[in-house]
C-alpha angles and dihedrals in degrees: 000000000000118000100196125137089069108051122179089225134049116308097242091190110094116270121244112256130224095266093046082054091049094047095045092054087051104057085040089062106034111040137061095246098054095038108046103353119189097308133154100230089173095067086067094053095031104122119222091238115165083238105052121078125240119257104251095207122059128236108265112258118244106219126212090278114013130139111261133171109258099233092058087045091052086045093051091042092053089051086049086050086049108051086043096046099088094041086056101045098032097076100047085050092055100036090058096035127095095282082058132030112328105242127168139251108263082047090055090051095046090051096044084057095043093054088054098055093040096048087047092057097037099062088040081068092055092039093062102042109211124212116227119234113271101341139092104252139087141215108225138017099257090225133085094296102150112182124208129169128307121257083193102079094055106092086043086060096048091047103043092036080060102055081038086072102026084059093045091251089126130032135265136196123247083252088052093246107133137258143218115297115173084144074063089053112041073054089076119040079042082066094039086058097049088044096055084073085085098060098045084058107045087049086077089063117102100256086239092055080052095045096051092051089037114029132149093285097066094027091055111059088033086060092045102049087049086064097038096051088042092056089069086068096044093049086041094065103027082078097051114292139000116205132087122260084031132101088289085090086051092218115193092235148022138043091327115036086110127037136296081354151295113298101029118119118273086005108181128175113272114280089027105164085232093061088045086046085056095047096044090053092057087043086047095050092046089056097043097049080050087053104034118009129087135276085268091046093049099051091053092037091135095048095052092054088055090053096051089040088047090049091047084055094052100050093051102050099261101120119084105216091195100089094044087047087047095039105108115245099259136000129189124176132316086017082130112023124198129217102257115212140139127268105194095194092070098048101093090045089055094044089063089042086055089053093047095047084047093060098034080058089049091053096038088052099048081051096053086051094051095050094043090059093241126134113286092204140033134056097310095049091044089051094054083050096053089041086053108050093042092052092051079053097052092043095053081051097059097025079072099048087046077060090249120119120249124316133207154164119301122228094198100069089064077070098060091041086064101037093040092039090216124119095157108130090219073076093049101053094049080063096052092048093048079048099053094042083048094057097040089052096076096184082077102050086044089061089041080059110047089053102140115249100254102052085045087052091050095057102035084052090052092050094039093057090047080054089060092035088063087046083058088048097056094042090054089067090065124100108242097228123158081254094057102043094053086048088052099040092042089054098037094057094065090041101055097041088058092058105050093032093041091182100036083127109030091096100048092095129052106189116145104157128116103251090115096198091050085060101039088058095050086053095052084053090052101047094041083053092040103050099073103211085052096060087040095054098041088046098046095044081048098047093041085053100052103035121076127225114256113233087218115073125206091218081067114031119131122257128203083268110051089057102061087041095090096051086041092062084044093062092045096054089058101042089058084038092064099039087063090043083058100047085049100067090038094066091042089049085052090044096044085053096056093045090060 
């Protein structure tokens, strides 16, 4: 496959000038070709019903750079905001909610807008590819790589927000429920921006130097306990709440002996069938678009079942109308700043969430090409990745100083380039601009926010388990040796320890005295020990470096059997040798017979 509108040298066709642009634009806008084409709109919309027969001719691909009427590419980039749209607004829900640091309303809503500019912005950055002065790299894929925000750095905020108040960082009540941190907060996205560093480093490394330190191996169970450590959330609220002190602990009395609290509309206890029933009708709807929509509803499967759960909600008294009537009209970056600062306890946790996000980029990348029928080797491939990686780098970088925790790629939009057929970045743009109207109308991110807690659990547990599903995926490329299976199982103990005894080592160190570093030390160690993904990604680098690989591999090891089975096929040659031999002079014997 050629490979050819991005080329590593000097461009030798003549370039476009002003007035080919001009015109170009024109006939794109004013005519019916450039406007709608020849395309069959209805194969987008064409449910997979048992009755309907199938369409024998399949939709025309859109390559990288291919001409394509705007309104399909408006259409297609709307899809790409949609199926986007949950993965970008889920984290900074979480993260200032009750299991993080308490904000309030006005401050969620602010950060919900704020993902979706930046996230706008921030692909549009992949999307266009630039080439760096007088060297031989790039910033960006050149290729529909939209970036949202990042599900990994979850279990390193609720860990590190609960040693925050544990510590006194950040304020409690006099009941012990907490209060507001955004210094907690601005902690952290102050250390996320330190800790991208990392990534931007590491993105002038050749990708196969990247691959053998960190290879599948380390990558995959890392993935996969990120999701599985994110689906207690999901399931948490999916029954009502998620958060300590907070209804999970279902006390008999108080502000939160129903969820989210006393005083919100349609309030129950935690686990009330009519909170599971919610959640199950967002989880339904999600299977059923998979078995039976259309490409379009495929592809925003997710998004459909929080609209029906959201319109179930609405219809049953379970949406409180006060924050969207308050929310200003519109909102657009820096609005609410945070104090940046740095929380050392959480370094070496990021720094493990930076190499994750890097080869997650490697790997999403490698996909986009694929589906977007480019060459997966050589200069031009390795350039993209370089370009990629540098520029996930670079977006965690400014998502922080946006005041948004760390971006990069998305893998689900691979999904809508191969049902859609379309990898042209017209496409992508389009994306990047609904995602960008969608954050600065603030209306919108006030509604996002006052989703009530069940329908919210029933479609982060549906995305936290596809994050682990993509950690099974890439363990599945591994070869199972006898090496490989002790480096996984060896990682995987402690990980997987960490996650179902969350404090197994908060009691290994005694320290109490005032020399603030020596503590804060103590706490990184606990909280590296304590995230499981973070313990499973330093083991296994560590283990992958220091065993060698055994010539011998268990795949392919020798049984009882095998062996034998040489000398048996032997034997069986000259048994069968000597049958003919016999058949032989028996018919010479007949013919000799009737000779005579």
């Amino acid at each position: 496959m050629a490979d050819g509108p991005d080329r590593i040298g000097p461009a030798m066709d003549s370039k476009k000038t002003l007035s080919d642009k001009a015109r170009s634009v024109t006939k794109a806008l004013t005519t019916r070709e450039g406007l709608i084409g020849d395309y069959d709109y209805g194969f987008l919309f064409r449910p997979n019903l048992p009755f309907m027969t199938k369409p024998k001719r399949a939709a025309p691909f859109f390559g990288l750079n291919d001409r394509m009427p705007v309104f399909l590419a408006l259409l297609l980039g709307f899809q790409h905001s949609l199926s986007m749209l949950a993965g970008i607004i889920t984290p900074p829900i979480i993260i200032a909610g009750q299991g993080g640091v308490n904000l309030g309303a006005d401050d969620t809503q602010y950060l919900v807008s704020t993902a979706l500019i930046v996230s706008g912005l921030l692909s549009s950055i992949q999307i266009t590819r630039f080439h760096i002065y007088k060297s031989p790299y790039y910033l960006g894929t050149g290729l529909i790589s939209v970036v949202g925000t990042s599900f990994s750095i979850i279990p390193v905020t609720s860990g590190a927000f609960a040693q925050m108040y544990a510590t006194g960082y950040c304020p409690l009540a006099a009941d012990g429920s907490k209060l507001p941190c955004p210094r907690g907060y601005g902690a952290v996205i102050g250390t996320a921006c330190l800790c991208s560093l990392l990534e931007i480093g590491l993105s002038f490394t050749k990708p196969s130097v990247l691959k053998r330190v960190f290879p599948p191996l380390v990558t995959g169970p890392t993935v996969m306990l990120i999701g599985i450590s994110l689906v207690q959330s999901g399931f948490e609220n999916w029954a009502g709440g998620s958060g300590t002190p907070g209804c999970i602990q279902r006390p008999a009395t108080g502000t939160f002996s129903v969820c989210p609290m006393e005083g919100a509309p349609h309030a129950l206890p935690w686990g009330s069938a009519e909170y599971i029933g919610l959640g199950f009708s967002v989880f339904v709807t999600i299977i059923l678009c998979e078995r039976f929509g259309s490409p379009i509803m495929k592809s925003c499967a997710v998004v459909v079942g929080l609209l029906v759960g959201c319109i179930i909600a609405a219809a049953t008294g379970y949406f409180p109308s006060s924050g969207v009537e308050a929310a200003p009209a519109a909102s657009f970056i820096w609005v609410k700043t945070f104090p940046l600062s740095i929380y050392a306890p959480i370094i070496l946790p990021l720094l493990a969430v930076y190499i994750v996000l890097m080869m997650e980029a490697i790997g999403d990348i490698s996909a986009t090409c694929d589906v977007s029928r480019l060459e997966v080797e050589g200069k031009t491939f390795d350039s993209r990745i370089q370009g990629g990686v540098l520029a996930d780098g670079m977006n965690g970088l400014l998502a922080g100083l946006a005041t948004i925790t760390p971006m990069s790629v998305f893998a689900q939009n691979n999904g809508v380039v191969a049902l859609t057929r379309c990898a042209n970045r017209k496409a992508g743009y389009a994306a990047c601009l609904f995602l960008v109207i969608m954050g600065v109308f603030s209306k919108f991110a006030a509604a996002l926010v006052s989703i009530p807690n069940p329908v919210l659990g029933g479609l982060t547990t549906f995305l936290f388990s596809s994050v682990a599903v993509s950690g099974i995926r890439i363990i599945s490329t591994v070869p199972f040796t006898r090496r490989n299976r002790f480096i996984l199982t060896a990682a995987m103990s402690l990980g997987f320890g960490a996650i179902l005894v969350p404090n197994w080592f908060s009691f290994v160190f005694t320290y109490k005295g005032g020399n603030q570093s020596k503590q804060g030390f103590f706490n990184a160690i606990i909280l590296v020990m304590e995230t499981g993904f973070a313990v499973t990604a330093f083991l296994a680098i560590l283990l992958n470096l220091i065993l060698a690989e055994e010539i011998e591999d268990e795949a392919a090891s020798i049984t009882a059997n095998e062996v034998d089975a040489a000398d048996d096929r032997d034997e069986w040659k000259q048994i069968q040798h000597n049958k003919s031999n016999a058949n032989g002079d028996g018919e010479l014997g007949e013919k000799a017979m009737e000779a005579k």
